[in-house]
Phi, psi and omega in degrees: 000135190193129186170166206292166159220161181275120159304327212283317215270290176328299129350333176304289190277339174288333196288315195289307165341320199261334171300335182254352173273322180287348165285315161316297174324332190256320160337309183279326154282352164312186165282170197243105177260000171215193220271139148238056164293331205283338176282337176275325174295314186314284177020283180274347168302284203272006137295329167300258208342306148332268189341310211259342174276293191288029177246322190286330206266350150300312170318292205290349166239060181043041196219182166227127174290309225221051188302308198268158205277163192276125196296144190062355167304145175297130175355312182253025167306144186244149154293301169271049182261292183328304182297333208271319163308312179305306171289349197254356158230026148234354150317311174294356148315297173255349164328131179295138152283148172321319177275336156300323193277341167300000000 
């Protein structure tokens, strides 16, 4: 697998991502006055995410985001199994286009 990635667009969204997570964050130490799951599942939804972005923008400079397998992972988790998935389905996203690259 081998293709461009827009860094500027990749950054972005992480940049936007760690802003909603930090939004979340602060919503979730207040005090609680009513149920918060639903804040707590987005939470962790877009910590996945977070992750699964600094894991492609690792890949992609030859590095690992992510060394040590994940509490429930299988026995023979690999880390550049991972990374390399994590790129081959969210790399194409971020690929430069013809007119970017002009």
């Amino acid at each position: 697998m081998n293709f461009d990635i827009n860094h500027h667009l990749l950054r972005a969204d992480i940049r936007a991502i760690s802003s909603q997570i930090l939004a979340l964050k602060r919503v979730l130490r207040a005090p609680w006055r009513r149920p918060m799951a639903g804040e707590q599942r987005e939470l962790c939804k877009h910590k996945q995410r977070a992750t699964e972005l600094c894991a492609l923008r690792a890949f992609v400079r030859g590095k690992l985001h992510v060394r040590r397998a994940p509490c429930g992972a299988e026995p023979d988790w690999n880390a550049s199994e991972y990374h390399r998935r994590i790129a081959e389905r969210l790399g194409p996203s971020y690929a430069v286009t013809l007119e970017e690259s002009a």
